[in-house]
C-alpha distance (Angstrom), angle and dihedral (degrees) to the residues before:
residue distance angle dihedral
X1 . . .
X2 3.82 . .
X3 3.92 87.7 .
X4 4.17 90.3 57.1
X5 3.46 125.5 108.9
X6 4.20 107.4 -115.4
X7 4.14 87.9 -119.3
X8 3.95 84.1 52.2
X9 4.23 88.3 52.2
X10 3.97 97.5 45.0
X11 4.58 84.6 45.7
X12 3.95 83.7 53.9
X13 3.88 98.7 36.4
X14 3.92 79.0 46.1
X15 3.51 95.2 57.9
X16 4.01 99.0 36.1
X17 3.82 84.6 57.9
X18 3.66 92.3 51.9
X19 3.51 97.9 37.1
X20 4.23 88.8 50.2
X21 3.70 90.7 50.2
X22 3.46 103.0 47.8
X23 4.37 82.0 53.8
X24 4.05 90.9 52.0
X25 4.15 85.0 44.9
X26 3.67 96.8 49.4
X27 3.82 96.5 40.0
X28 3.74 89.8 53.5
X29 3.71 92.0 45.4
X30 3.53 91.8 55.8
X31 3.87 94.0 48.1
X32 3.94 89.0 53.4
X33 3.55 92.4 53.1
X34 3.89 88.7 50.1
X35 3.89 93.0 44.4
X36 3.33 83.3 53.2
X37 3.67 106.9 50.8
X38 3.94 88.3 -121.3
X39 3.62 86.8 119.2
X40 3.87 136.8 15.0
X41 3.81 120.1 -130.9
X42 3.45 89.9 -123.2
X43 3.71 87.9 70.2
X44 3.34 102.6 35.9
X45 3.49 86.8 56.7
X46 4.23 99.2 44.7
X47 4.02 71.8 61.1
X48 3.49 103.3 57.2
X49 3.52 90.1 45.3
X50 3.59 99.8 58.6
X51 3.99 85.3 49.1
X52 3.51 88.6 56.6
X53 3.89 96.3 47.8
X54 3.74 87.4 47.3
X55 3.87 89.4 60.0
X56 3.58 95.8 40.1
X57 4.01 81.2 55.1
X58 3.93 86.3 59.7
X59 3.73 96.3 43.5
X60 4.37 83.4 54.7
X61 3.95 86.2 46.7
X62 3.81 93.3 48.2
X63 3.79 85.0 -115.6
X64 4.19 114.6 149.2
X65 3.71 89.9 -27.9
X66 3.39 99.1 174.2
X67 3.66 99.5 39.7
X68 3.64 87.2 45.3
X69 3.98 92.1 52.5
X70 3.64 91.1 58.4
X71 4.06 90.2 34.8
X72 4.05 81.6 62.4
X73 3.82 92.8 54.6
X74 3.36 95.9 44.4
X75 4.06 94.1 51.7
X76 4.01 95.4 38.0
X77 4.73 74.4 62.0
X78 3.22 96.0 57.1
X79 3.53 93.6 43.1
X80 3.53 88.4 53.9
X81 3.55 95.9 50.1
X82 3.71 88.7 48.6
X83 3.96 87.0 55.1
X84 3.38 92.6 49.8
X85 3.57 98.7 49.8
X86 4.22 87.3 47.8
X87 3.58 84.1 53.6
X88 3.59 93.8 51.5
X89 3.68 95.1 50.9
X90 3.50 95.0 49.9
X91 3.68 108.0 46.1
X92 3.70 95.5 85.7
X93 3.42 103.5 -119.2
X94 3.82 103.9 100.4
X95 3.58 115.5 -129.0
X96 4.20 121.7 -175.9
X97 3.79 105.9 -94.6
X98 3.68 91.2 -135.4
X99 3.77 88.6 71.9
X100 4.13 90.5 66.4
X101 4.00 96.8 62.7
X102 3.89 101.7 72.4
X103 3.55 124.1 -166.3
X104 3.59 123.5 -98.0
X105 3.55 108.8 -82.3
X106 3.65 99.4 13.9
């Protein structure tokens, strides 16, 4: 990016930053619906993986392929983390919900 004008670094910071939040947002969202039985994980994650074959769709079409490349990484996290907290909920031993939502970053 040394090459880029500044205005063209604070239009992609811009976006990064919205793009990033909107991930934390919608991962958290779809943890609260699972902590609170709005949703099971088995749905949740039948969702994610139609997202993800949609995008792997693009990446065949020579659609977005980059952005879908790291789209696909992004969605095959949360659908870990949404494994992981099904896991947690189901292996008997009871552990507080609030302990499955992480903080950004962590």
């Amino acid at each position: 990016m040394a090459g880029q004008r500044p205005e063209n670094n604070e239009t992609s910071s811009a976006l990064l930053g919205e793009a990033q939040a909107a991930l934390w947002l919608s991962e958290s969202l779809i943890l609260a619906l699972l902590e609170a039985d709005l949703l099971d994980a088995d749905t949740i994650l039948e969702a994610i993986e139609i997202v993800i074959a949609a995008k792997k769709t693009k990446i065949a079409e020579g659609d977005e392929t980059e952005a879908a490349r790291v789209a696909l990484t992004h969605l095959a996290s949360i659908s870990a983390s949404i494994a992981a907290a099904k896991a947690v909920g189901t292996s008997g031993g009871e552990e507080p919900r609030e302990r499955l939502r992480q903080k950004p970053g962590t």
